[in-house]
mmCIF entry with sequence, helices, sheets and N, C-alpha, C, O atoms, coordinates in Angstrom:
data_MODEL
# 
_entry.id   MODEL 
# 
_entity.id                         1 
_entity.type                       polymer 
_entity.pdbx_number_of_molecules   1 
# 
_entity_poly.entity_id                      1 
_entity_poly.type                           'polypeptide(L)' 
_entity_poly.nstd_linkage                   no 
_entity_poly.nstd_monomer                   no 
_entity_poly.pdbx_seq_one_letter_code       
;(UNK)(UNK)(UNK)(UNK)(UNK)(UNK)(UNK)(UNK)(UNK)(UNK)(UNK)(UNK)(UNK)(UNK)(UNK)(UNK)
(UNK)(UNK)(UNK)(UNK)(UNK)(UNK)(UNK)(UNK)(UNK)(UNK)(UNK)(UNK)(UNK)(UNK)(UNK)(UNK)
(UNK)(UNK)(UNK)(UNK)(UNK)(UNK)(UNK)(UNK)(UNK)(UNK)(UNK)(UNK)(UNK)(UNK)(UNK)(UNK)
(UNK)(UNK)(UNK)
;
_entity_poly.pdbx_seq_one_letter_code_can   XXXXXXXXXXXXXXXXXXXXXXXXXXXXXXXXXXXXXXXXXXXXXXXXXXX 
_entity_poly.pdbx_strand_id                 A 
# 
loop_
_entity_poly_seq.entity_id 
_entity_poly_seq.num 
_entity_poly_seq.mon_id 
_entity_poly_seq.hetero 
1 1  UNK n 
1 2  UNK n 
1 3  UNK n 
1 4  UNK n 
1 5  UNK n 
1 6  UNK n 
1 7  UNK n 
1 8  UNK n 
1 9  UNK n 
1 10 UNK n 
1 11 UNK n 
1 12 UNK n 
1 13 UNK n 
1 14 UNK n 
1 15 UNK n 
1 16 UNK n 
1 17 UNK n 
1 18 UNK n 
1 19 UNK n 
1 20 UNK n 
1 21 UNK n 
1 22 UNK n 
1 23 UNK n 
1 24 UNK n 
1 25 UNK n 
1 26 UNK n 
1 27 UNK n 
1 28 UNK n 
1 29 UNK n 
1 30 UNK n 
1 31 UNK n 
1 32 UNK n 
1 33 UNK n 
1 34 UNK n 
1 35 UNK n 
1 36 UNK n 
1 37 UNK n 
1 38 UNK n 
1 39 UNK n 
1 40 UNK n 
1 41 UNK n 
1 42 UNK n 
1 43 UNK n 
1 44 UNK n 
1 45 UNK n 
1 46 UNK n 
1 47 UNK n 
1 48 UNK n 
1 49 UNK n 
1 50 UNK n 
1 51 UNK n 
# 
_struct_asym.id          A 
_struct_asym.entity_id   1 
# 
_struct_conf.conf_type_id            HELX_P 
_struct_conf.id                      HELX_P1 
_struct_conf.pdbx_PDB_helix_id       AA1 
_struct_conf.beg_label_comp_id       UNK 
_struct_conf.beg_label_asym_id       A 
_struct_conf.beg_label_seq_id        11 
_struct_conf.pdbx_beg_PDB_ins_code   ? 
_struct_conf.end_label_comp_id       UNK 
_struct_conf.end_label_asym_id       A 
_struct_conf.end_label_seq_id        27 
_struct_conf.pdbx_end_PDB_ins_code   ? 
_struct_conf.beg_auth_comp_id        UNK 
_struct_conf.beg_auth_asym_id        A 
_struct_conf.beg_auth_seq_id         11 
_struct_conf.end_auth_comp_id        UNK 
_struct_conf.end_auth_asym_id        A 
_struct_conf.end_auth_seq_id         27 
_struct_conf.pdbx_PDB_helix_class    1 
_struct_conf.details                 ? 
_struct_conf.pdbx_PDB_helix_length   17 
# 
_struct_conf_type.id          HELX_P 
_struct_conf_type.criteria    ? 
_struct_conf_type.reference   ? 
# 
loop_
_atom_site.group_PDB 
_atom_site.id 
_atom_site.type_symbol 
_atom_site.label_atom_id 
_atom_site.label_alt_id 
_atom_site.label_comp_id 
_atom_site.label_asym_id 
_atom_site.label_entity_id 
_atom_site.label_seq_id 
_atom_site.pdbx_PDB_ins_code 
_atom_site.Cartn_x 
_atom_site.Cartn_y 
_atom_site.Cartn_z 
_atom_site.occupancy 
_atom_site.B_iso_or_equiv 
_atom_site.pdbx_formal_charge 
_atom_site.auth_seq_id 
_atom_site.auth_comp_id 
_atom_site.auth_asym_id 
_atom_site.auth_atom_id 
_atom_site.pdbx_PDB_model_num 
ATOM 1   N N  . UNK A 1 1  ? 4.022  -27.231 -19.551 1.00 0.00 ? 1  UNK A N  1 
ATOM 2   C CA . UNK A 1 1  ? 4.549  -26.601 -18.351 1.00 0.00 ? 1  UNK A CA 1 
ATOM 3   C C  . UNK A 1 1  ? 3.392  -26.247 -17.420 1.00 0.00 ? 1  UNK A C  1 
ATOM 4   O O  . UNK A 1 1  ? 2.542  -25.391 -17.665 1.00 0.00 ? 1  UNK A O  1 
ATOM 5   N N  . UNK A 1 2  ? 3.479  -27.232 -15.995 1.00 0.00 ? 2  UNK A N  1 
ATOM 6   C CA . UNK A 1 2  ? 2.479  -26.921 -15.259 1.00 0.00 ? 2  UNK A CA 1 
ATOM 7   C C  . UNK A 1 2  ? 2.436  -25.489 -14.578 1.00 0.00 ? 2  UNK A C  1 
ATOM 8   O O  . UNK A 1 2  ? 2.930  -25.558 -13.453 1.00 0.00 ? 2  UNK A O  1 
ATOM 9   N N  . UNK A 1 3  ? 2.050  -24.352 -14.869 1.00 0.00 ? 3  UNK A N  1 
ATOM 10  C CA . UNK A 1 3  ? 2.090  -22.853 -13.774 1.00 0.00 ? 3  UNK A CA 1 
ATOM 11  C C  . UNK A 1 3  ? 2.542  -23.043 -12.131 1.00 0.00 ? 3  UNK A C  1 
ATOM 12  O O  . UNK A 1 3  ? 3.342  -22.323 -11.532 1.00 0.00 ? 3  UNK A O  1 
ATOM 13  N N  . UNK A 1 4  ? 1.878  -24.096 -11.634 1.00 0.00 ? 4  UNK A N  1 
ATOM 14  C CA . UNK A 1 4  ? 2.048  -24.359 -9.989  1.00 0.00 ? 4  UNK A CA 1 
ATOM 15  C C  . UNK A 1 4  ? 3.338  -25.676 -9.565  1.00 0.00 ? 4  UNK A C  1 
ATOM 16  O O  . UNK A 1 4  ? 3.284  -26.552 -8.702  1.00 0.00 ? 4  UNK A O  1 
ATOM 17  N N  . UNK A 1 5  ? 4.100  -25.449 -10.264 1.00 0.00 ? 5  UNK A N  1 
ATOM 18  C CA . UNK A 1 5  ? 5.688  -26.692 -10.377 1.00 0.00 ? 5  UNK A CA 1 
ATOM 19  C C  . UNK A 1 5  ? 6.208  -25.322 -10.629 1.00 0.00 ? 5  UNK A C  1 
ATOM 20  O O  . UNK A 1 5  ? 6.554  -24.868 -9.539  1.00 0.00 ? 5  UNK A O  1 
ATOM 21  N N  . UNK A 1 6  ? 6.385  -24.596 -11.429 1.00 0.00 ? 6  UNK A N  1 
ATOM 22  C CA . UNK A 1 6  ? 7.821  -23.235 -11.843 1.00 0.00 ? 6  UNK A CA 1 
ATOM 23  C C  . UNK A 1 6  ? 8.136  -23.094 -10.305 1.00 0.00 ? 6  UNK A C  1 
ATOM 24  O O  . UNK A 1 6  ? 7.420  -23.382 -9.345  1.00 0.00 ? 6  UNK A O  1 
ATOM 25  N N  . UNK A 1 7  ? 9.101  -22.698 -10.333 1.00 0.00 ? 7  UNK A N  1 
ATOM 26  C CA . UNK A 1 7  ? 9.632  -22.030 -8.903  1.00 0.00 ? 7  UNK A CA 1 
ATOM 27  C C  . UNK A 1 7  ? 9.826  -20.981 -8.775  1.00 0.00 ? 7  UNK A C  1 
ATOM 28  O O  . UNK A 1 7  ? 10.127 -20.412 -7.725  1.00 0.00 ? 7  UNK A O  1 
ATOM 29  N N  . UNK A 1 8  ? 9.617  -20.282 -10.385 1.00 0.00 ? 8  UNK A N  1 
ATOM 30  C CA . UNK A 1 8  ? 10.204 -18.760 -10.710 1.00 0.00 ? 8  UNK A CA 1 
ATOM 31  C C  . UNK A 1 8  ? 8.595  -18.208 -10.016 1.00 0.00 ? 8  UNK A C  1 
ATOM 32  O O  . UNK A 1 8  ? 8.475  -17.121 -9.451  1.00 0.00 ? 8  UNK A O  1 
ATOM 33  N N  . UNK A 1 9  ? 8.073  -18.662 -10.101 1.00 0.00 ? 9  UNK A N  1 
ATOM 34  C CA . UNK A 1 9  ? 6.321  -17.903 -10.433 1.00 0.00 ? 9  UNK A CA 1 
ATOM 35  C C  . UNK A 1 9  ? 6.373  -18.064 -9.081  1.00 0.00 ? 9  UNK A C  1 
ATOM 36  O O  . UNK A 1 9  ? 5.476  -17.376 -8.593  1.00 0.00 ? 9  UNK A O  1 
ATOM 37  N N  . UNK A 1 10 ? 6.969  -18.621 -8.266  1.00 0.00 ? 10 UNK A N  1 
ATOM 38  C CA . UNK A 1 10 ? 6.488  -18.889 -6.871  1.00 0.00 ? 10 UNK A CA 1 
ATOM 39  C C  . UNK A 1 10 ? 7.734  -17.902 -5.896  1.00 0.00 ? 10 UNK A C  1 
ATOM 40  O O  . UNK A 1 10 ? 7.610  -17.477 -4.747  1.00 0.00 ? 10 UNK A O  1 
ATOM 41  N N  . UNK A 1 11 ? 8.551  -17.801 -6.555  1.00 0.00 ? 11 UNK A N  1 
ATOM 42  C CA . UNK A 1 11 ? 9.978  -16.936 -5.864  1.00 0.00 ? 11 UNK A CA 1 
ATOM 43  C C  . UNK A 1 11 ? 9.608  -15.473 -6.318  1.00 0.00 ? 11 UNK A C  1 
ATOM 44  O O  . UNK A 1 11 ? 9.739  -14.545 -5.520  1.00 0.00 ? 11 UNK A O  1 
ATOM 45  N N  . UNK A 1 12 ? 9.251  -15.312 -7.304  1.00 0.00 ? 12 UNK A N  1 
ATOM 46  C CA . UNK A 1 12 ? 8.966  -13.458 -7.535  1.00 0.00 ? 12 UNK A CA 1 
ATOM 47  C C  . UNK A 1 12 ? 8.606  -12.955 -7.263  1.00 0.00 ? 12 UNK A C  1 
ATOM 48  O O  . UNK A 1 12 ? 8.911  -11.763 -7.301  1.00 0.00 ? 12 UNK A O  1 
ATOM 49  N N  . UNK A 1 13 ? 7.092  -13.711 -6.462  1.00 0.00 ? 13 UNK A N  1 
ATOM 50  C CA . UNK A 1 13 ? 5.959  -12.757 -5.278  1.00 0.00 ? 13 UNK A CA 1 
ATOM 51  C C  . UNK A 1 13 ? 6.336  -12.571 -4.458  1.00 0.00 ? 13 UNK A C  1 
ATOM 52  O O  . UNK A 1 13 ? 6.364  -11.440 -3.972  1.00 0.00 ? 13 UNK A O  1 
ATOM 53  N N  . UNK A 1 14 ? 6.857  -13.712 -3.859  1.00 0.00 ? 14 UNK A N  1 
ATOM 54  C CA . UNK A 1 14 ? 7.303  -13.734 -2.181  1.00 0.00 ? 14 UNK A CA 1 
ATOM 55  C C  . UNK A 1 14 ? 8.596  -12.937 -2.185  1.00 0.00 ? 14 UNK A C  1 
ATOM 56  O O  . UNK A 1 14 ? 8.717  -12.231 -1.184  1.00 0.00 ? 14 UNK A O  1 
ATOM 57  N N  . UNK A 1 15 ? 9.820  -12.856 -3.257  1.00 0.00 ? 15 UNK A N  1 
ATOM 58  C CA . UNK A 1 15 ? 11.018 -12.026 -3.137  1.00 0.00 ? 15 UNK A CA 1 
ATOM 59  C C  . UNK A 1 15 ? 10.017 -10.613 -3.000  1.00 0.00 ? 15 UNK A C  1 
ATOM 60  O O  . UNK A 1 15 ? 10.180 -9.808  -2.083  1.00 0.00 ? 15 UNK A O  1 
ATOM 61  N N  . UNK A 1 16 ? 8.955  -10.453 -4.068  1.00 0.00 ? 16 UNK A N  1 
ATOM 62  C CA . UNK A 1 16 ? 8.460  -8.645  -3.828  1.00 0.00 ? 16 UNK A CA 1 
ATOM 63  C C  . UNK A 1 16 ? 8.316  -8.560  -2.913  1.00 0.00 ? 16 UNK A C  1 
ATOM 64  O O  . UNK A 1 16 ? 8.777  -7.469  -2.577  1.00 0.00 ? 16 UNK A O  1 
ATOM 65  N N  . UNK A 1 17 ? 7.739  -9.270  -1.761  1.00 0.00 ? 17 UNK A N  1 
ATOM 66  C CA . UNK A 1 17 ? 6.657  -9.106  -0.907  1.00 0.00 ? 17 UNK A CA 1 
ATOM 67  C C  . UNK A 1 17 ? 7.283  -9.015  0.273   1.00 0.00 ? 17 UNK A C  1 
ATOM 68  O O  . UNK A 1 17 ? 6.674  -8.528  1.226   1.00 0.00 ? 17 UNK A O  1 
ATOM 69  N N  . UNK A 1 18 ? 8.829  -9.543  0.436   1.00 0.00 ? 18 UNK A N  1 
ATOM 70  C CA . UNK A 1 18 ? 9.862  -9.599  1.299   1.00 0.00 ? 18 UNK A CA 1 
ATOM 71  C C  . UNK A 1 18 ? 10.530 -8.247  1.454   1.00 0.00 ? 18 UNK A C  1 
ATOM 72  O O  . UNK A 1 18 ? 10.937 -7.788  2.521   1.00 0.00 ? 18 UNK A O  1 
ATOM 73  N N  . UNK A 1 19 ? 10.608 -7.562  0.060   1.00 0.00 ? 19 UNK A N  1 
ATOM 74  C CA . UNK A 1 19 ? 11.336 -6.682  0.078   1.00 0.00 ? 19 UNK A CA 1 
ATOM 75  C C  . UNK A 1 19 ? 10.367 -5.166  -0.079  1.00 0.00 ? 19 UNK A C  1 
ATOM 76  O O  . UNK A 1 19 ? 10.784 -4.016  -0.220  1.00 0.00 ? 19 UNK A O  1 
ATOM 77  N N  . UNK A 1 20 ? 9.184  -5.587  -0.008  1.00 0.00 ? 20 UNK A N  1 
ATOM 78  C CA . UNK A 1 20 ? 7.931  -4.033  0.549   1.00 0.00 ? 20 UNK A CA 1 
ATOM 79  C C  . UNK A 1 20 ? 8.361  -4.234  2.175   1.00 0.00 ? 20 UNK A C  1 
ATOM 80  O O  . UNK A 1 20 ? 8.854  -3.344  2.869   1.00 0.00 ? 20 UNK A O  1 
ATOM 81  N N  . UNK A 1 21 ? 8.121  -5.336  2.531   1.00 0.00 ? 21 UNK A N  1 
ATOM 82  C CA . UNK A 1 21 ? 8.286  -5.558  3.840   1.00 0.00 ? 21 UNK A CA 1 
ATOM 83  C C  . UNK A 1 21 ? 9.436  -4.580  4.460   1.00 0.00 ? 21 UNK A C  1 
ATOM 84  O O  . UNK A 1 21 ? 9.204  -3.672  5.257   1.00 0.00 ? 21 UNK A O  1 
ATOM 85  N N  . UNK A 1 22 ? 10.444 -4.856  4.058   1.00 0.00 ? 22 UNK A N  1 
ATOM 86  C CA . UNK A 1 22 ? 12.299 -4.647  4.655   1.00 0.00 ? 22 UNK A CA 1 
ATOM 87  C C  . UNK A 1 22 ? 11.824 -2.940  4.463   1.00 0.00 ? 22 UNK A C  1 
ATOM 88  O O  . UNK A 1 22 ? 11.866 -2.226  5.465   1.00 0.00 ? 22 UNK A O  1 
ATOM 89  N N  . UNK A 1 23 ? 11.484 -2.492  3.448   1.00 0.00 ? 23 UNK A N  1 
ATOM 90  C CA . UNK A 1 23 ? 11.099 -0.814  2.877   1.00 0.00 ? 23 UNK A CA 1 
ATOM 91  C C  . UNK A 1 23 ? 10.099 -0.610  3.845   1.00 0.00 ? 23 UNK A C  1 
ATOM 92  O O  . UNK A 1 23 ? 10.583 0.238   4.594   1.00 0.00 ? 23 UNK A O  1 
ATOM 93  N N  . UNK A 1 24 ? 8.854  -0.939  4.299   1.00 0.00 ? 24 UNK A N  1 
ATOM 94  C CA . UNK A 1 24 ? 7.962  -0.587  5.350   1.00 0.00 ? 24 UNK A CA 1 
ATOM 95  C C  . UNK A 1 24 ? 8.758  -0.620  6.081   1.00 0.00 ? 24 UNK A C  1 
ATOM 96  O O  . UNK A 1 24 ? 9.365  0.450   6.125   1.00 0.00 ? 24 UNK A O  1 
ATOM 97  N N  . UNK A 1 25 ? 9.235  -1.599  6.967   1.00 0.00 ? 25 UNK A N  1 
ATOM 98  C CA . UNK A 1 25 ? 10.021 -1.023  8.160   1.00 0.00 ? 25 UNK A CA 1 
ATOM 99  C C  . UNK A 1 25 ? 10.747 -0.197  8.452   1.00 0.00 ? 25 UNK A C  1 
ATOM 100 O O  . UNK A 1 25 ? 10.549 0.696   9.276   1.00 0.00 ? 25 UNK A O  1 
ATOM 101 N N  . UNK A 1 26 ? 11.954 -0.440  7.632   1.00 0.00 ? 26 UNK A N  1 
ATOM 102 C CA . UNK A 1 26 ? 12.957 0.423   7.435   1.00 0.00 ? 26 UNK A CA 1 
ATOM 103 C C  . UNK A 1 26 ? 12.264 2.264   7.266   1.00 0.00 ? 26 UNK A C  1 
ATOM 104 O O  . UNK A 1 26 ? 12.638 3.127   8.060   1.00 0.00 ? 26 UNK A O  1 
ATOM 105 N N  . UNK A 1 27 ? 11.455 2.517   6.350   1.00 0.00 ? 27 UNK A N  1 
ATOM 106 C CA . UNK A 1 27 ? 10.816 4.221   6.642   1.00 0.00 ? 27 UNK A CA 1 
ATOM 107 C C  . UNK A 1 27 ? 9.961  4.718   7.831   1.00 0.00 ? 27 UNK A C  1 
ATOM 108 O O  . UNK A 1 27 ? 9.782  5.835   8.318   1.00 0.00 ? 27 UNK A O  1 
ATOM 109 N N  . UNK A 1 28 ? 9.408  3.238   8.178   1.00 0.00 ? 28 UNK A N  1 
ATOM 110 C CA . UNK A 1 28 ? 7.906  3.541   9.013   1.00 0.00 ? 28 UNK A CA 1 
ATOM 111 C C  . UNK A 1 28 ? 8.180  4.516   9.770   1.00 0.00 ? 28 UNK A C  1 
ATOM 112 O O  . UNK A 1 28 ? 7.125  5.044   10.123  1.00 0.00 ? 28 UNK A O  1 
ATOM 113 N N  . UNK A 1 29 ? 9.575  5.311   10.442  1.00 0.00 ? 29 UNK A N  1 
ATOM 114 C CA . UNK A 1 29 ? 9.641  6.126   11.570  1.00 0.00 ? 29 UNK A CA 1 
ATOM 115 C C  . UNK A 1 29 ? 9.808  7.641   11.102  1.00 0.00 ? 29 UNK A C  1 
ATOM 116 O O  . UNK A 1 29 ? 10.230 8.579   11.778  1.00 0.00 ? 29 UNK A O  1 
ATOM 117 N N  . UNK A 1 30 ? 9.270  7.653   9.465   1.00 0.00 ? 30 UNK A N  1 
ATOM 118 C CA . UNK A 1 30 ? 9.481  8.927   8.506   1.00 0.00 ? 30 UNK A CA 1 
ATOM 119 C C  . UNK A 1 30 ? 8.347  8.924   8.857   1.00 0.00 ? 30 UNK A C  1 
ATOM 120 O O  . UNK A 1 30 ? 8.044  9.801   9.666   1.00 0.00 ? 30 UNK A O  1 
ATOM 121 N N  . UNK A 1 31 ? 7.343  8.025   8.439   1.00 0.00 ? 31 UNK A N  1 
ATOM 122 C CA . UNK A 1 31 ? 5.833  8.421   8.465   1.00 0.00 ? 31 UNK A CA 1 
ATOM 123 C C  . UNK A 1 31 ? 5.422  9.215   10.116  1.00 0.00 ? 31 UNK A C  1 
ATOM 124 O O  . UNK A 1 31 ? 4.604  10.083  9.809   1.00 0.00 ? 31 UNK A O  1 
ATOM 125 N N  . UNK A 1 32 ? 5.523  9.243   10.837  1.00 0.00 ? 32 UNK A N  1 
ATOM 126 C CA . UNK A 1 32 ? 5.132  9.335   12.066  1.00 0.00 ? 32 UNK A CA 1 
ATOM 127 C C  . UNK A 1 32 ? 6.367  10.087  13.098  1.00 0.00 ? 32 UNK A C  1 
ATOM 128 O O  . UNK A 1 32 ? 6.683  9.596   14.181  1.00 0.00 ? 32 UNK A O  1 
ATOM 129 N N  . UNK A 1 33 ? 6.904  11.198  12.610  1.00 0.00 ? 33 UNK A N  1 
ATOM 130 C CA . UNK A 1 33 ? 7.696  11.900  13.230  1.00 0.00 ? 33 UNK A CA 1 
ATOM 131 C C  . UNK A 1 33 ? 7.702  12.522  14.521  1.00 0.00 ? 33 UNK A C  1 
ATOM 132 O O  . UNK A 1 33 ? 6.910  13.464  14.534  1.00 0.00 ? 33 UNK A O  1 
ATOM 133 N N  . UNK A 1 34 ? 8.239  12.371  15.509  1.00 0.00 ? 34 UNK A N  1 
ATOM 134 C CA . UNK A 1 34 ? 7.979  12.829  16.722  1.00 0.00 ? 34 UNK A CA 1 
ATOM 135 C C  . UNK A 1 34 ? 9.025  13.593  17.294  1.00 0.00 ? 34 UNK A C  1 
ATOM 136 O O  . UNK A 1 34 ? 10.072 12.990  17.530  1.00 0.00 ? 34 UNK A O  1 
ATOM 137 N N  . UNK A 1 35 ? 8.956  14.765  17.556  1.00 0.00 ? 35 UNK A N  1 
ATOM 138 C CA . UNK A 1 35 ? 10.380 15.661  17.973  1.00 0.00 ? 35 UNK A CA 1 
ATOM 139 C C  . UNK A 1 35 ? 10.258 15.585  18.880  1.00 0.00 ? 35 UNK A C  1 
ATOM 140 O O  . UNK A 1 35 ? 9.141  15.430  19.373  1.00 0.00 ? 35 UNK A O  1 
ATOM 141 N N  . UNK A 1 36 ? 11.805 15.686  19.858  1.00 0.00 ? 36 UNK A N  1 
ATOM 142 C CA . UNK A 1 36 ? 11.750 15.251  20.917  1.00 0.00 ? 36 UNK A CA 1 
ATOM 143 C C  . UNK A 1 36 ? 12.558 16.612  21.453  1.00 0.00 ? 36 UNK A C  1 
ATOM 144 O O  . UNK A 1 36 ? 13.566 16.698  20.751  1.00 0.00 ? 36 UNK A O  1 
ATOM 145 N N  . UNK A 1 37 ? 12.521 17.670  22.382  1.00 0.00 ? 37 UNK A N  1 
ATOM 146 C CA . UNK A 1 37 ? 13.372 18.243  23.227  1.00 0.00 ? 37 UNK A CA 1 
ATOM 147 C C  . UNK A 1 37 ? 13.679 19.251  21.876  1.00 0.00 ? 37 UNK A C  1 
ATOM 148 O O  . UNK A 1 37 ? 14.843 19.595  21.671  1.00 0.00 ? 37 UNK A O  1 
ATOM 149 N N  . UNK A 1 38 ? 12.670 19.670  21.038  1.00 0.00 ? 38 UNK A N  1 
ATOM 150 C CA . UNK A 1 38 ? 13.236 20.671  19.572  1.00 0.00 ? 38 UNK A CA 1 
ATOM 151 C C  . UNK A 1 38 ? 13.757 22.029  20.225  1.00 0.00 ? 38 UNK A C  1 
ATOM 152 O O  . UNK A 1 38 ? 13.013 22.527  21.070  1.00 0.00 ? 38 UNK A O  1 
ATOM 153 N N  . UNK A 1 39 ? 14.784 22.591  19.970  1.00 0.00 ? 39 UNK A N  1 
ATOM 154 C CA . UNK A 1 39 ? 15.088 23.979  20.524  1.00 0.00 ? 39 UNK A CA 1 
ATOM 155 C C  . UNK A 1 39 ? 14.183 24.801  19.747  1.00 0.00 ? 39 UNK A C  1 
ATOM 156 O O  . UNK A 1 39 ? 13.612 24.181  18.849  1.00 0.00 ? 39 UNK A O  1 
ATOM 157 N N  . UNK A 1 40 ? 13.923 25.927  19.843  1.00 0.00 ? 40 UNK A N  1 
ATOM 158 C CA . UNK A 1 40 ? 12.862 26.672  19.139  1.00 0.00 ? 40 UNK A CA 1 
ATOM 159 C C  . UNK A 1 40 ? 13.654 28.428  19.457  1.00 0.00 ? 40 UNK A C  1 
ATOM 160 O O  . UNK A 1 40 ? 14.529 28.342  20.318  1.00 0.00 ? 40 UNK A O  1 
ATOM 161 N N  . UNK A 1 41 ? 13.527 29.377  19.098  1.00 0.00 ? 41 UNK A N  1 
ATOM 162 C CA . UNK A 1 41 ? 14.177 30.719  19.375  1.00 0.00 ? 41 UNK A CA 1 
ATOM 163 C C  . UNK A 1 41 ? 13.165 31.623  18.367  1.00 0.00 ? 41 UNK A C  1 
ATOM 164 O O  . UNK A 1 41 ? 12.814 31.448  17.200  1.00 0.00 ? 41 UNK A O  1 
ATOM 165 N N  . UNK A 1 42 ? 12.846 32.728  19.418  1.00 0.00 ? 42 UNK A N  1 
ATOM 166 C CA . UNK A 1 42 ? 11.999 33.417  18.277  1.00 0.00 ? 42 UNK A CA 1 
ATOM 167 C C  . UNK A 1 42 ? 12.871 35.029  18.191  1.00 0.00 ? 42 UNK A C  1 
ATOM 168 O O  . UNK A 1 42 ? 13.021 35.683  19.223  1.00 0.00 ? 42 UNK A O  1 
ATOM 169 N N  . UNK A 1 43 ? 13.419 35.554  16.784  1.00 0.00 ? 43 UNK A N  1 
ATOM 170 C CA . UNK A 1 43 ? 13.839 36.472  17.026  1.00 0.00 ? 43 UNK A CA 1 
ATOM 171 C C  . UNK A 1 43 ? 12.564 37.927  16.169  1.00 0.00 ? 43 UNK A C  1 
ATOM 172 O O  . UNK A 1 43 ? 12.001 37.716  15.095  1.00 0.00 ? 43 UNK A O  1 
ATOM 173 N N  . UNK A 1 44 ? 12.439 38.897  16.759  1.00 0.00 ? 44 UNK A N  1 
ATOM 174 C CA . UNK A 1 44 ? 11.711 40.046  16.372  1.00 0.00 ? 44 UNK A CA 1 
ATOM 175 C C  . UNK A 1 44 ? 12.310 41.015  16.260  1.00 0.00 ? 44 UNK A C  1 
ATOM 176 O O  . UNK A 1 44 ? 12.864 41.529  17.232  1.00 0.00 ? 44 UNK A O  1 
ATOM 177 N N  . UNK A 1 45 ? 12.363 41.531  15.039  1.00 0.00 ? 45 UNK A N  1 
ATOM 178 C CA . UNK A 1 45 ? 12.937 43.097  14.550  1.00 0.00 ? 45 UNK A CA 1 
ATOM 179 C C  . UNK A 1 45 ? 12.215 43.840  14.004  1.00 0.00 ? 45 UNK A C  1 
ATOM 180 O O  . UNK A 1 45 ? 12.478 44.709  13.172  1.00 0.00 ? 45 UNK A O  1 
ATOM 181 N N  . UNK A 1 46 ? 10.957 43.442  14.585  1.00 0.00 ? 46 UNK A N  1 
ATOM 182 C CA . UNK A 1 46 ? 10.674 44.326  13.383  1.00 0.00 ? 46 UNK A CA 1 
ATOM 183 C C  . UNK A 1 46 ? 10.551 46.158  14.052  1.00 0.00 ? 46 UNK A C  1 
ATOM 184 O O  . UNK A 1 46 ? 10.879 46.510  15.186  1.00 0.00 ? 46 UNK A O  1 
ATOM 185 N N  . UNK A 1 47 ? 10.084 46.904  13.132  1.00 0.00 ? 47 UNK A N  1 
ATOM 186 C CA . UNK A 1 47 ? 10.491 48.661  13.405  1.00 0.00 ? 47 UNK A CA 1 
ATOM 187 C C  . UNK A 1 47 ? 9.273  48.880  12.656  1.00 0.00 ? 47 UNK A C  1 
ATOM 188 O O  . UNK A 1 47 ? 8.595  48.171  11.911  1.00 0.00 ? 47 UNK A O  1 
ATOM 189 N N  . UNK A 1 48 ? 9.175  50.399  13.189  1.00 0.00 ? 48 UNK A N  1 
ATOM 190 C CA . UNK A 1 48 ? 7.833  50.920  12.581  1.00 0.00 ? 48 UNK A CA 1 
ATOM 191 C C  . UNK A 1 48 ? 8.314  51.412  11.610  1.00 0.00 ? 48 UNK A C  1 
ATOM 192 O O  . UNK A 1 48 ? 9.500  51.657  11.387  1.00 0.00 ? 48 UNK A O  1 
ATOM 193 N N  . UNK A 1 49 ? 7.236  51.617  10.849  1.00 0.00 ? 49 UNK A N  1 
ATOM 194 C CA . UNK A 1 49 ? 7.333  52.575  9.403   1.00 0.00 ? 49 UNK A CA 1 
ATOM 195 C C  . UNK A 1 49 ? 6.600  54.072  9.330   1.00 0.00 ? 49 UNK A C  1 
ATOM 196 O O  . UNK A 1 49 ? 5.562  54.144  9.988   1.00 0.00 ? 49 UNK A O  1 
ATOM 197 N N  . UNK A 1 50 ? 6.870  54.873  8.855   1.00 0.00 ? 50 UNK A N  1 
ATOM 198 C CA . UNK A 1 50 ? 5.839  56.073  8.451   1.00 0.00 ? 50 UNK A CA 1 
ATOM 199 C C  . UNK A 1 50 ? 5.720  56.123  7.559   1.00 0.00 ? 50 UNK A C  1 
ATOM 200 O O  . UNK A 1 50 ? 6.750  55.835  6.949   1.00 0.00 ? 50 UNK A O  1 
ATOM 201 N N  . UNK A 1 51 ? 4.421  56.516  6.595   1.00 0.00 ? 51 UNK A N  1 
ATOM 202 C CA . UNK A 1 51 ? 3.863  57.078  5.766   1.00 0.00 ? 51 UNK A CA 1 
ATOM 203 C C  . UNK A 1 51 ? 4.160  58.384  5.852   1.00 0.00 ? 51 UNK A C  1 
ATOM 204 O O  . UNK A 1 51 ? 3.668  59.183  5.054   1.00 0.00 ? 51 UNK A O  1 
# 
């Protein structure tokens, strides 16, 4: 059995390598988050204390 004739040995890299691909794209816009127009509200209660 020649290694470079299988088709399996030659389909398993390229299927991995297809499907890191489809996964990089598909997250790339997790890595690099950009908020756009975020509402923000700051509320303060706080009160004094005594000793």
């Amino acid at each position: 059995m020649n290694i470079f004739k299988s088709k399996l040995l030659w389909i398993a890299p390229i299927a991995i390598l297809i499907i890191l691909a489809i996964f990089s794209i598909a997250f790339y816009p997790a890595y690099n988050p950009k908020p756009k127009e975020l509402p923000i509200a700051i509320v303060n209660h706080d009160e004094g204390t005594s000793i």
